[in-house]
Structure formats: C-alpha cells, structure tokens
C-alpha positions as CSV (number, residue, x, y, z in Angstrom):
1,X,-2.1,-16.7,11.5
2,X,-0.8,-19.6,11.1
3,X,-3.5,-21.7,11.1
4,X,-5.4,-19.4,8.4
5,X,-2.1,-20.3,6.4
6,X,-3.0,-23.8,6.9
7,X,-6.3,-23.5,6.2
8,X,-5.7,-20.9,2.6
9,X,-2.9,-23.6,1.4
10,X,-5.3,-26.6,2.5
11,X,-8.0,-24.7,0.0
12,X,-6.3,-24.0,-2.6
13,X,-5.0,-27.8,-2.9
14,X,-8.6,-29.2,-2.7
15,X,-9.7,-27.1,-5.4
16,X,-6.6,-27.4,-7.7
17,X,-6.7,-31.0,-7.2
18,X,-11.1,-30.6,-8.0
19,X,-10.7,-28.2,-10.8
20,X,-8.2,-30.7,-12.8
21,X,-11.4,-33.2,-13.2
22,X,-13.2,-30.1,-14.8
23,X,-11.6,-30.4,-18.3
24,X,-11.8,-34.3,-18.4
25,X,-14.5,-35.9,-20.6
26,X,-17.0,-38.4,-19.0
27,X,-15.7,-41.6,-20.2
28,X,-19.0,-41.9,-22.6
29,X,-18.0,-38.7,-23.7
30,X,-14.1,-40.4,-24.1
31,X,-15.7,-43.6,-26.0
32,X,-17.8,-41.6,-28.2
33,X,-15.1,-39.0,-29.7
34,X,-13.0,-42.4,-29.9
35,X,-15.8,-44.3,-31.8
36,X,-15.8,-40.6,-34.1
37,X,-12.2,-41.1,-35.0
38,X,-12.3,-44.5,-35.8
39,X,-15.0,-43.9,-37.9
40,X,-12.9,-41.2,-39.8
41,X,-10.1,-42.3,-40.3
42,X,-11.5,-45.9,-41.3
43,X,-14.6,-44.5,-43.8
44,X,-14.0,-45.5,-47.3
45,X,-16.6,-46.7,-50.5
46,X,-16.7,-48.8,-53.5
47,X,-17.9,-48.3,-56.9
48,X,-18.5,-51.1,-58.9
49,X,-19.6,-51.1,-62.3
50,X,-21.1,-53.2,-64.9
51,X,-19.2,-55.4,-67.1
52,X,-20.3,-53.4,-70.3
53,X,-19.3,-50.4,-69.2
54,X,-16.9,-48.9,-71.9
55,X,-13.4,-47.4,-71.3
56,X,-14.6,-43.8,-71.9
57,X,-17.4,-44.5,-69.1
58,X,-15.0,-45.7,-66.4
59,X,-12.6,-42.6,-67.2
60,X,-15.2,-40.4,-66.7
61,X,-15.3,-42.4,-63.0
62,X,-12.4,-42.5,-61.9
63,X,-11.7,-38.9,-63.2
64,X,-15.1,-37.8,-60.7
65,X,-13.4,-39.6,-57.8
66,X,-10.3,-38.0,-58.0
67,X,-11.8,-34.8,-58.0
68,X,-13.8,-35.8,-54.9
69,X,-11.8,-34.6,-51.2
70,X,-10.2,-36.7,-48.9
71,X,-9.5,-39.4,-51.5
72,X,-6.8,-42.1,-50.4
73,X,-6.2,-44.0,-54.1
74,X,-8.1,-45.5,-56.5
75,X,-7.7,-49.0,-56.9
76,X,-9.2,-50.4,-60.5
77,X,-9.8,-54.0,-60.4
C-alpha cells in the first residue's frame, strides 16, 4: 500500500511538474509576440504636404486624421 502511495504521489508530481511547460510559448513563439507588440505600440506615419497647399486644404487633413482610430496627436510643423 504504501508503496502504490509512493508511486500515485511520485506521478502525479512528474506530471504537474510536465504539464506546467504545456502553456509556455516556445521562445520563437515568446520573441515573435514580443516583436508584435513592439511593433504596435511603436507604429506611427507622417503626412507631409506641399508648400502651396492652402489653409482650407490642410484642415481638411488634419480634420481626416483625427477622425482616423488609434490616433496619438497631430503635430503640425
């Protein structure tokens, strides 16, 4: 009895400690949801216009840009 005790508690440890690994990503898997994030959170564009452009022009810009999702600030130059 005792040594089926032994045995049942020696089992179960193995695969508790096994089954933890389970739910862990590979570490290309660990890089590559990394690189995702950094990508996302450091994804931005610029919109530059021409010199002629008049003032009713860029407000119609940066009027469409603020209207666009995710949008940090505008920053006229």
């Amino acid at each position: 009895m005792r040594r089926s005790t032994t045995l049942i508690a020696t089992l179960l440890a193995i695969v508790a400690l096994t089954g933890c690994s389970l739910f862990r990503d590979s570490p290309r898997e660990a890089q590559e949801k990394q690189l995702a994030r950094d990508i996302e959170n450091a994804a931005g564009f610029s919109v530059f216009l021409k010199s002629e452009i008049t003032d009713q022009q860029r407000t119609g810009v940066e009027k469409w840009l603020e209207g666009e999702k995710g949008k940090q600030k505008i920053k006229p130059s």
